[in-house]
DOLO-103293 format. One record per residue: x, y, z of N, C-alpha, C in turn. Coordinates in steps of 0.001 Angstrom, whole numbers, plus 500000, padded with zeros to 6 digits. Last residue first. Example, Ala and Ser with C-alpha at 12.3 -4.5 7.8 and 13.67 -1.06 7.14 Angstrom:
512850497750507080513670498940507140512900500030507870/513190494310507800512300495500507800513200496700507800/
% end
This chain:
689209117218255257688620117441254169687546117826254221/691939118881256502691191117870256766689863118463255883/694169120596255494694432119038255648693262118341255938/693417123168256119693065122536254596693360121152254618/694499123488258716692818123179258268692817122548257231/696668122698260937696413123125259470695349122625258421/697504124496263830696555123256262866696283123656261704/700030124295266433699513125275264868698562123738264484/700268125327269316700259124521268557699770125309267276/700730127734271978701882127530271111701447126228269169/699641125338274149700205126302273687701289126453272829/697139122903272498698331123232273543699046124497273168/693990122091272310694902122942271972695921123165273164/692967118630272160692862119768273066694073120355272554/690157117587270217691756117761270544692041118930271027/687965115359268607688623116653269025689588116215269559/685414113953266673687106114250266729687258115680267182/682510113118268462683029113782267288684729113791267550/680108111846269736681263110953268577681514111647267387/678891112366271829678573113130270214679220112511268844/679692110897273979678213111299273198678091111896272392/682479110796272965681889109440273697680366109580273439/683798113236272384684296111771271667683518110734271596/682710115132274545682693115019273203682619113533272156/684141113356276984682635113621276489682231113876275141/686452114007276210685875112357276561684955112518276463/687234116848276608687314116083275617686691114427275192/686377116973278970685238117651277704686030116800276914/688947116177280430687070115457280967686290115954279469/690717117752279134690313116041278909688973115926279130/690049120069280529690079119482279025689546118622278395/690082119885283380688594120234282629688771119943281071/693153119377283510691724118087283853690754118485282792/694067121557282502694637120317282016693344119039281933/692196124345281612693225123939283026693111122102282312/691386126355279312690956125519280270691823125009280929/691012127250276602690558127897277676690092127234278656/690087124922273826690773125713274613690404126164275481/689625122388271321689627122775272720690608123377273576/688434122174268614690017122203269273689293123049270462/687042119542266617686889120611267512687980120582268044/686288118891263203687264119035264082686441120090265384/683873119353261757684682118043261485685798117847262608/680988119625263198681823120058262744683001118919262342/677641119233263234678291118264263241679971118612262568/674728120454264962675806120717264307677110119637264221/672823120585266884672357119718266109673523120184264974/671972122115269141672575123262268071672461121774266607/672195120232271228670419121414270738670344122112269519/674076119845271528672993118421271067671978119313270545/675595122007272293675541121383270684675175119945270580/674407122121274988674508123635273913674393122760272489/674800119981276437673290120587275812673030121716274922/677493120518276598676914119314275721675886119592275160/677629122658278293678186122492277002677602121979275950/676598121697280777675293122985279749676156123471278740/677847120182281654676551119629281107676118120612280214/679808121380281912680049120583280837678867120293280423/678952125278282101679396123792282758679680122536281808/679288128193280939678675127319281057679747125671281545/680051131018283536680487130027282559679704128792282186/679077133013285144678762133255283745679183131945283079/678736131645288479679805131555287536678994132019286409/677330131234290953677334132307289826678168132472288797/678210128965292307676697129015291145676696130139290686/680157129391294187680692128840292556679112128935291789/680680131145296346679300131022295744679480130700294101/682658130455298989682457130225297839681414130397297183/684446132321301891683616130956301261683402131271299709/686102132537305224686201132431303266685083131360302857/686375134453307526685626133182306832686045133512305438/689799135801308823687747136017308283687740134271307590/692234135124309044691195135158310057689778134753309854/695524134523307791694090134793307351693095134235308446/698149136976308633696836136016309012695633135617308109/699610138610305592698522138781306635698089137435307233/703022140009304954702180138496305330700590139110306060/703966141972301756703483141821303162702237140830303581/703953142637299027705401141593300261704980142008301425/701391142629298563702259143707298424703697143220299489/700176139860300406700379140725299713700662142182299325/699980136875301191700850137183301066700855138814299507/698416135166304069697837135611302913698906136689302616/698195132484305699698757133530305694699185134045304073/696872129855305065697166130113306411697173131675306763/695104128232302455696046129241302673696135129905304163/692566127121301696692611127149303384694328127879303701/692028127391298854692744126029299551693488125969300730/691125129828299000689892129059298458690946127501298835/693262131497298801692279131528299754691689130393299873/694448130618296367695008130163298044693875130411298786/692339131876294567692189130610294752693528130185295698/693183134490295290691864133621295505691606132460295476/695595135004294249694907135010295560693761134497296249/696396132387291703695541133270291974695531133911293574/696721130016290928698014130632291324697851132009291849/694177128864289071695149127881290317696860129771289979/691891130723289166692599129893288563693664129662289628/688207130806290408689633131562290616690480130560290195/685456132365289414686312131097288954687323132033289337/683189134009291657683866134098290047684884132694290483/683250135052294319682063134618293286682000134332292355/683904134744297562684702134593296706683315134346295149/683864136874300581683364135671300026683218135594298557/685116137003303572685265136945302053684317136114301069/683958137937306756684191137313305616684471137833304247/684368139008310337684368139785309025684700138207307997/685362138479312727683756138387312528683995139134311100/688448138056312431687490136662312798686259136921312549/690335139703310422689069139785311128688524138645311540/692311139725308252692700139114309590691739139769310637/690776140681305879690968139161305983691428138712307372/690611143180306080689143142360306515689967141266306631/692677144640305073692088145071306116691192144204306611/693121143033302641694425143393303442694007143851304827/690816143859301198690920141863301578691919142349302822/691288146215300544690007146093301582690484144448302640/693442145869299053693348146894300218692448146607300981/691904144544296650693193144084298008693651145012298656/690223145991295443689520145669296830690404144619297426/691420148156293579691610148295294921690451147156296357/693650146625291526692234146900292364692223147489293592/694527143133291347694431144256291402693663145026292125/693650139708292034694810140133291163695134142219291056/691409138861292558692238139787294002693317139937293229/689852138109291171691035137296291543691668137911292474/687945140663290959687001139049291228688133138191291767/689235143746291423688923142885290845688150141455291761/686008145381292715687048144589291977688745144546292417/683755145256295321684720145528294467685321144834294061/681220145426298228681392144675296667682499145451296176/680507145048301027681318145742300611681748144438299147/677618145356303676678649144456302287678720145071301300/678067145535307653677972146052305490678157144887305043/678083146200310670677642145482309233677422145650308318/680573148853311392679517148312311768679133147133310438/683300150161310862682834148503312183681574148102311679/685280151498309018683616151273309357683494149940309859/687751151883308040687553152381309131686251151783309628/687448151186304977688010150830305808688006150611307199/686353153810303905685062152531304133685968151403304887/687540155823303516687498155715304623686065154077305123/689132154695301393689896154503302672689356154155303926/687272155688299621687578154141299553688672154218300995/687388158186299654686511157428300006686647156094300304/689974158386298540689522159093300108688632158802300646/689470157845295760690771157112297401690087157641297994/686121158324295046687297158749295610688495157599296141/683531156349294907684484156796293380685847156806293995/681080154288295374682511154713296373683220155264294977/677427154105295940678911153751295097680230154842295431/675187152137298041676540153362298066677372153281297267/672222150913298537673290151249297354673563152196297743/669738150436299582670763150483300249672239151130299630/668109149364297189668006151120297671669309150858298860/669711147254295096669195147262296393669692148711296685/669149146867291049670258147303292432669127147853293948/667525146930289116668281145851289820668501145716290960/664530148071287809665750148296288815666478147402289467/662870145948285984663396147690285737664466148013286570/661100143895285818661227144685287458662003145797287300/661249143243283333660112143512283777660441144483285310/664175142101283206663379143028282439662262144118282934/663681140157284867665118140995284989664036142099284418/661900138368282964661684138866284390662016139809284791/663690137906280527661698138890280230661821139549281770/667135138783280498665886137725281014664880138441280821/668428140090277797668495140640279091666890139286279697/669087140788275187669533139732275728669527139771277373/667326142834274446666616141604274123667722140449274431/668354145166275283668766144775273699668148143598273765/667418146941277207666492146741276256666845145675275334/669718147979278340668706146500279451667621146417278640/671649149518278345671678148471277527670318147185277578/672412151457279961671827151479279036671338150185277915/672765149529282523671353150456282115670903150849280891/675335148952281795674202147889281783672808148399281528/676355151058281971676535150363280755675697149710280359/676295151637284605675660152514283787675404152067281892/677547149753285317675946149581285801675442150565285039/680150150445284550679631149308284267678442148960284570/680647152605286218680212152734284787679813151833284028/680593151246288932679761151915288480679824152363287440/683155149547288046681742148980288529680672149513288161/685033151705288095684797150974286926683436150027286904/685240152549290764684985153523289712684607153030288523/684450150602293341685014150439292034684310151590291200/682334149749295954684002150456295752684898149926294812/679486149989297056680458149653295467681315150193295694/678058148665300024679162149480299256679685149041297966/674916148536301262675650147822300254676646148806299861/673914148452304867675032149126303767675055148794302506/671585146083305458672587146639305681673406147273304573/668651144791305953668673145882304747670009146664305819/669470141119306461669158142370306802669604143358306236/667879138581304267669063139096304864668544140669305378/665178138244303590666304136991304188667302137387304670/663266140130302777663416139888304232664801138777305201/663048140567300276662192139266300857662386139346302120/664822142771299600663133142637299822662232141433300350/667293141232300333666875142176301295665543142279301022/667425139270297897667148138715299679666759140123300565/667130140712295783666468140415296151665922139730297543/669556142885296485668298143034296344667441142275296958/671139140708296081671347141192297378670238142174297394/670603140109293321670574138871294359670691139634295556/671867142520291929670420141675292079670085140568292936/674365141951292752673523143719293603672497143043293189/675331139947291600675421139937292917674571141434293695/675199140884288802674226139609289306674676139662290867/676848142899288977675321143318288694674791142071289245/679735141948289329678903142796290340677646142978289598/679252140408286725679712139485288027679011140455289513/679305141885284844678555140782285217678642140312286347/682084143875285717681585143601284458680430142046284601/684071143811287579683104144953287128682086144404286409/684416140902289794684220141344288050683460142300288307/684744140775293059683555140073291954684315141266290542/684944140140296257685515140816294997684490140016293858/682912141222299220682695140321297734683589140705296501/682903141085302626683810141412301738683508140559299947/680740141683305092680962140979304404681831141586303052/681525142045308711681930143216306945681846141882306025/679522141619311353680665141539310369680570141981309290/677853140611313146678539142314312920679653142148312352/676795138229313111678209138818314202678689139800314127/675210138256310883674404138116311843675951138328313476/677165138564308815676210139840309197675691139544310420/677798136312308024678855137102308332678049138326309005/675480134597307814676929133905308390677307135525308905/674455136294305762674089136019307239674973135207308235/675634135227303599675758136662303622675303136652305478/675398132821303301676995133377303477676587134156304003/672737132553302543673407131712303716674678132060304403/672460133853300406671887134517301499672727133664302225/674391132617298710674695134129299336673987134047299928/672364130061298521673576130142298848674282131351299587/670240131270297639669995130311298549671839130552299360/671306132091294583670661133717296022670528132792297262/672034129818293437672794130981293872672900132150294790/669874127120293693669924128500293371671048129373294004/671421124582292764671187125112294090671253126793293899/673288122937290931671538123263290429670674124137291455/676528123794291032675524123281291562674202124408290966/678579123104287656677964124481288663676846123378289862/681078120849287732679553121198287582679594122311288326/684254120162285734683253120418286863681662120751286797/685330120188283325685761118942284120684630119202285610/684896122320281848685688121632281293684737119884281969/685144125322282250684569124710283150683751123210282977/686679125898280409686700126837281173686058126249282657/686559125622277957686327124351278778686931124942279783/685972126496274304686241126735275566686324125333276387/686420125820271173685733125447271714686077125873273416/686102125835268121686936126186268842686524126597270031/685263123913265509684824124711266285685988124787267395/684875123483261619685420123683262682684994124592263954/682499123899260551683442122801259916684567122967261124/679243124829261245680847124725261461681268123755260795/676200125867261574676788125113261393678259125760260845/675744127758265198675640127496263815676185126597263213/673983127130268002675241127009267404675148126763265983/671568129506269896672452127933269427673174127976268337/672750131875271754671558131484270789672429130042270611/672808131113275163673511131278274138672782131269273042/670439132941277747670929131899277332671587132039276075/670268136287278879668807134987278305670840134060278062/670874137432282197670866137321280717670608136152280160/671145137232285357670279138385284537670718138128283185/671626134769286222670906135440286904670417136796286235/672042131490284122672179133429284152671683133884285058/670590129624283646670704129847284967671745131317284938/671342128707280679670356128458281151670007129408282226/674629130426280211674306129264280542672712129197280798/677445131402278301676763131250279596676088130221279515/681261130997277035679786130832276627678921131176278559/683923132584275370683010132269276836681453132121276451/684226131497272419684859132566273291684391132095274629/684097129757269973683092129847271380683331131196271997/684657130151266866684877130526267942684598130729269390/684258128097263890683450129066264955684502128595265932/685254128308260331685525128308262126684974129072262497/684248127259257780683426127837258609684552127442259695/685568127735253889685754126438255280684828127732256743/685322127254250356684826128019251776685125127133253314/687794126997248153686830126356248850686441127124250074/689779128430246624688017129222246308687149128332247641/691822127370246683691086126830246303689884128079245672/692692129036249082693492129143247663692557128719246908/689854129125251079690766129026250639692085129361248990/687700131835252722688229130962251763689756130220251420/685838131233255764686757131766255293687036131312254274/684164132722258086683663132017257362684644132282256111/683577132344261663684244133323260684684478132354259335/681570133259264110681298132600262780682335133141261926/681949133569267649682138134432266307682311132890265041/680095134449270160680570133394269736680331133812268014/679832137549272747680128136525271129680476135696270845/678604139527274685679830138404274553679130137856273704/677202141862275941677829141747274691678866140545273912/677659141038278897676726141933278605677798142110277259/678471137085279123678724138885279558678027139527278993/677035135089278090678417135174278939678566136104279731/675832134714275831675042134850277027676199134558277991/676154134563272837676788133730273710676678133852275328/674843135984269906674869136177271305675408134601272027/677436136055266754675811135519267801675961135554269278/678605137865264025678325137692265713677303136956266010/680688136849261310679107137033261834678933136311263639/682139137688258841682201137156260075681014137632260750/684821136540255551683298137049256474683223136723257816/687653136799253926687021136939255359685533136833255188/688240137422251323688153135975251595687647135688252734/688361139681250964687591139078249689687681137278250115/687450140944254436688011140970253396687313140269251919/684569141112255998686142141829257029687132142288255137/681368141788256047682774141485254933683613142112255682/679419140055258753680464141656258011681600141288257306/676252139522259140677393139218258096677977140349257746/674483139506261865674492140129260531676056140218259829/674235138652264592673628137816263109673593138608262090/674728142139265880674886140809266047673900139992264947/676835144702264573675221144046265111675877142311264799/680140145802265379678795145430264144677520144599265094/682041148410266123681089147486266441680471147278265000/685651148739265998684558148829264911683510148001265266/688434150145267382687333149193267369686619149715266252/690694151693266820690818151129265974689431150133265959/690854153380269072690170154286267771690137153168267205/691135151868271357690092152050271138689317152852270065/694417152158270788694156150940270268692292151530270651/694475155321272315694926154854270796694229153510270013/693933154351274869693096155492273843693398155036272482/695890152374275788694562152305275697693565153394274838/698079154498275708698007153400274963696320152990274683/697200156665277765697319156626276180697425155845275158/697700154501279720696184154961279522695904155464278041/700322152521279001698960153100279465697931153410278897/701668148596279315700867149951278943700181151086279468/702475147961282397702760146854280811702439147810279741/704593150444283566703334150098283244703768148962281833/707796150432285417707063150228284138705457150037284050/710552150632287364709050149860287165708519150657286143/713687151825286875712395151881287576711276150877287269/714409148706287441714429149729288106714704151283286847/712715145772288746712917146597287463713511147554287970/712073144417290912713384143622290793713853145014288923/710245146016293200710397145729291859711591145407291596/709647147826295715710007145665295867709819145732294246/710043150240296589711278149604295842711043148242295941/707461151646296923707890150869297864709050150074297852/707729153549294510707355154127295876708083153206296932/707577151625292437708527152791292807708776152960293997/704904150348292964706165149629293051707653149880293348/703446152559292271703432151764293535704799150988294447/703940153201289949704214154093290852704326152961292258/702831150283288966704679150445288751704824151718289637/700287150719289730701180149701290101702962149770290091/699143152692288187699294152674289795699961152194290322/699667151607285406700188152683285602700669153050287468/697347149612285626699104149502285591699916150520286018/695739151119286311695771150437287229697411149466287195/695165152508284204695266152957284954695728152283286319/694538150324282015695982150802281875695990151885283292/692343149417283085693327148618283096694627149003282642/690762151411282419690847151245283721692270150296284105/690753151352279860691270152747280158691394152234281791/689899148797279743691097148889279103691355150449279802/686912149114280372687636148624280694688958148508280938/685740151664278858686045151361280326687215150687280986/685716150129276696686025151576276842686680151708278079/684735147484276805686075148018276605686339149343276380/681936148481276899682829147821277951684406147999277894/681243148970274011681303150294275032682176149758276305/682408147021272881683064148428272479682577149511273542/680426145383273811681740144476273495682516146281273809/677922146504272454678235146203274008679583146167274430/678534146290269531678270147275270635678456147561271814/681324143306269323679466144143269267680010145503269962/683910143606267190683046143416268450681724143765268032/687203144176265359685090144121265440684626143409266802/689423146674265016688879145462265799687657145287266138/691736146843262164690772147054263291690236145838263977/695634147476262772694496147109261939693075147705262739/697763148302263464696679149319263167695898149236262628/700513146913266143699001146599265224698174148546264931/702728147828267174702771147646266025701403148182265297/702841147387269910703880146647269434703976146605267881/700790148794270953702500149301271152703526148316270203/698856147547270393698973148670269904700504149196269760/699011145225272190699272144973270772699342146332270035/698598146908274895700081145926274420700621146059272820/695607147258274558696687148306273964698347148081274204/695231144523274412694856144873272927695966146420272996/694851142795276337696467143065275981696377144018274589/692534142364277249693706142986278111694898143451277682/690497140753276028690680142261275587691827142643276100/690184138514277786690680138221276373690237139290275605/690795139321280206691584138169279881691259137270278293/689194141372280653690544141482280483691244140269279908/685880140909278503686947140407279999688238140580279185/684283141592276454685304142460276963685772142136278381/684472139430273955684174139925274472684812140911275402/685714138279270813684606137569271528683706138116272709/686755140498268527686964140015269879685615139398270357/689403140184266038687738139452266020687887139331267755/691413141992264484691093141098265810689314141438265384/693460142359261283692095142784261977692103141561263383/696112141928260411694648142357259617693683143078260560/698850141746261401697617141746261399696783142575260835/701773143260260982701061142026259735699153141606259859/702155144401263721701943145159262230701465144496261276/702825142064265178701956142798265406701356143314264618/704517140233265290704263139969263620702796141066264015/705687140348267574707013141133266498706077140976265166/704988140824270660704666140852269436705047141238268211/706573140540273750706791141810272365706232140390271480/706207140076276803706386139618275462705890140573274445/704522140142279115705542141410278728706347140983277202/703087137918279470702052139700278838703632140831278679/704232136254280522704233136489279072703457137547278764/704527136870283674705407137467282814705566137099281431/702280135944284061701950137269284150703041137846283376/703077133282284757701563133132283755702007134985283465/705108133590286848705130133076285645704439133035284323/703238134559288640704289135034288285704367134617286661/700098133804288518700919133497288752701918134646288395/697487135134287043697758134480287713698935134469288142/696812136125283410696336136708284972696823134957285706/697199137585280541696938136587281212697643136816282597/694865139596278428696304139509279247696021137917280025/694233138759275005693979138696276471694924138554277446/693024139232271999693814138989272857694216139698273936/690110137174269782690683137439271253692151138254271214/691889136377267289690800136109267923691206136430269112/693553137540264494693559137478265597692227137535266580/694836136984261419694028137701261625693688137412263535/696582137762258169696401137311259365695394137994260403/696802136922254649696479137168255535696257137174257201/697634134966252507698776136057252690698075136891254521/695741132254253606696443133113252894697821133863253170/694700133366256373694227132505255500694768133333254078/695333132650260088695953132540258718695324132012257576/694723133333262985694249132841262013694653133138260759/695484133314266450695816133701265567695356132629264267/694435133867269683694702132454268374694841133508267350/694285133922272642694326134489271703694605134083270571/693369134558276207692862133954274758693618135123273905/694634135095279441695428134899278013694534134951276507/693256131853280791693947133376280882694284133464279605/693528129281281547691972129939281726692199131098281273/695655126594280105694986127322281062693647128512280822/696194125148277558696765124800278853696391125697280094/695026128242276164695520126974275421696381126327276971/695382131165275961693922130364276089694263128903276257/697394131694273300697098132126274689695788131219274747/698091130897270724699257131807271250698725132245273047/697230128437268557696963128984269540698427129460270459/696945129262265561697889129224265869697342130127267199/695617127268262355694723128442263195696491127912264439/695579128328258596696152127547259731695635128426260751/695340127565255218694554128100256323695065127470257621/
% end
């Protein structure tokens, strides 16, 4: 039984581990990876043991650990792929959006000849993406699905994203002996602005463990305190407040919070623009979904999230012309890294504004647009063209979906689970270590941070 981290492992991007039990293989997560040059050019890597997989176990539907699934289609795979419900309707969306947006890119790239390819290429398309979405298979969550005669695997809510999983995969050996790896994937947190908390942690013999947010704290400083403070910064000078944020969680907890300051009166009832085709099917996702009992009692109770101000933007033609508009708005789209999308068209138009802001709501990884922004970056460098950076930039790190170290720890002091190994992934070098020392020091358990590329070989430890 060997587990073989191939993404997730020395940074935030990417998840994807591969699991060997037996003659069998089997794949957790896999996720394009986002950032840098360098980070971007292993998503063009050919998967040569593609076809040998069994089946993917996906934790949830962020690109960065669904992104590459119609990659893996091209390169072979026809196994299937279990998720929740949620998990399968998001990645509907998702992935069809994300091969559309490749697809835009290499025309793009055509068009303007800065591709060193010639011609330019989509990493995949849209047909790709169709194909690999016949192969999902939702199952309910806490209910045990025979994958094989040696597989089982069982979902629990992980309060991350609307359907995100922390997966129980419960496996045999040559032996007959049973061994338990759990899978964190992205965990949330207490302070969700709209979804209940992780259920707690089953018992493991092994856990595999995130740290995503490793080495830092969320602040205890309500999140709506904060945006309102930004949001009036930029509004009260007739300015465009600018929010890239995630289709997917990231814009719903920010239209509830901009709600709620406009009914209280804290901010003024200006414009709200959605300019993301994928946003709004993603609110439609959410709608349907706002019964499954992972949704807060409160959230619940008030029925309508989103502030009557609400404009959702489908067209280019629309989206151009929200460009043109002086007067005070706030203008929400994807992507959250400024990695795609069309709201670097918007950043490209607002950022060299002195009364216009950005203001940044998601974890931006080191190589990111966002995160230069976020380290006072002078002159903002995109589509090979320099912009000033003018507008305000700021930060509302309390909305992060990610849980923190503290609200790690408190996850498995509460979960009262004592695995024999933990391997720590999905995380940037510091935030590792720091979890790793913690672990070691108040729980006084053996871990070890996964490096890329490493193999562990379970049956070795007893």
């Amino acid at each position: 039984m060997k587990l073989t981290f191939l993404g997730g492992a020395g940074g935030v991007t990417g998840s994807k581990t591969v699991l060997e039990v037996g003659k069998e293989s089997y794949l957790i997560d896999y996720g394009l990876f986002q950032g840098g040059s360098a980070e971007r050019e292993r998503n063009w890597r050919d998967f040569p043991g593609a076809s040998r997989i069994s089946a993917v176990f996906l934790t949830h539907a962020h690109i960065d650990h669904s992104g590459l699934l119609p990659r893996l289609w091209k390169d072979g795979f026809r196994g299937k792929i279990y998720c929740s419900e949620e998990t399968y309707k998001l990645c509907q969306i998702l992935l069809s959006d994300s091969a559309k947006i490749h697809e835009e890119d290499a025309a793009y790239a055509n068009k303007k000849q800065y591709s060193r390819h010639k011609p330019a290429l989509p990493l995949y398309t849209q047909e790709d993406a169709k194909e690999v979405l016949e192969l999902f298979v939702p199952v309910p969550f806490e209910t045990p699905t025979r994958i094989s005669e040696k597989v089982n695997i069982t979902l629990y809510w992980a309060g991350h994203i609307l359907g995100s999983s922390f997966i129980r995969v419960a496996c045999k050996n040559e032996a007959g002996e049973e061994k338990v790896i759990v899978f964190s994937g992205d965990l949330g947190h207490k302070r969700n602005i709209l979804l209940a908390p992780p259920a707690p942690l089953c018992e493991a013999d092994f856990l595999v463990l995130e740290s995503t947010y490793g080495g830092r704290l969320h602040p205890r400083i309500p999140a709506k305190e904060v945006l309102g403070l930004y949001l009036n910064t930029i509004l009260r000078r007739s300015g465009v407040a600018v929010v890239p944020a995630f289709s997917v969680g990231r814009t719903q907890d920010v239209l509830y919070l901009v709600k709620l300051l406009m009914d209280e009166g804290t901010i003024p009832r200006v414009p709200v623009i959605l300019d993301s085709p994928l946003s709004r099917k993603a609110n439609a996702i959410f709608n349907e979904c706002f019964q499954t009992g992972h949704i807060k009692e409160d959230v619940r109770k008030q029925g309508n999230i989103y502030p009557n101000t609400l404009r959702e933007i489908e067209t280019v033609i629309e989206s151009r012309q929200v460009n043109s508009i002086k007067e005070p708005m706030i203008l929400i789209s994807a992507s959250g890294m400024l990695d795609g999308g069309r709201v670097v068209h918007h950043v490209k138009n607002r950022v060299v504004n002195k009364s216009d802001g950005i203001i940044l709501v998601g974890y931006q990884p080191e190589g990111t647009k966002g995160r230069l922004l976020l380290d006072g970056i002078s002159t903002l460098r995109m589509h090979k063209e320099e912009f000033p950076v003018k507008a305000s930039i700021f930060h509302v790190n309390g909305l992060s979906a990610h849980a923190d170290y503290l609200d790690i720890i408190e996850w498995l002091q509460e979960s009262d689970v004592h695995p024999k190994l933990v391997m720590i992934n999905h995380g940037e070098e510091q935030g590792a270590k720091h979890l790793k020392t913690l672990l070691e020091s108040q729980l006084d358990w053996e871990a070890t941070i996964a490096d890329f590329g490493e193999e562990f070989h379970l049956d070795h430890f007893g």
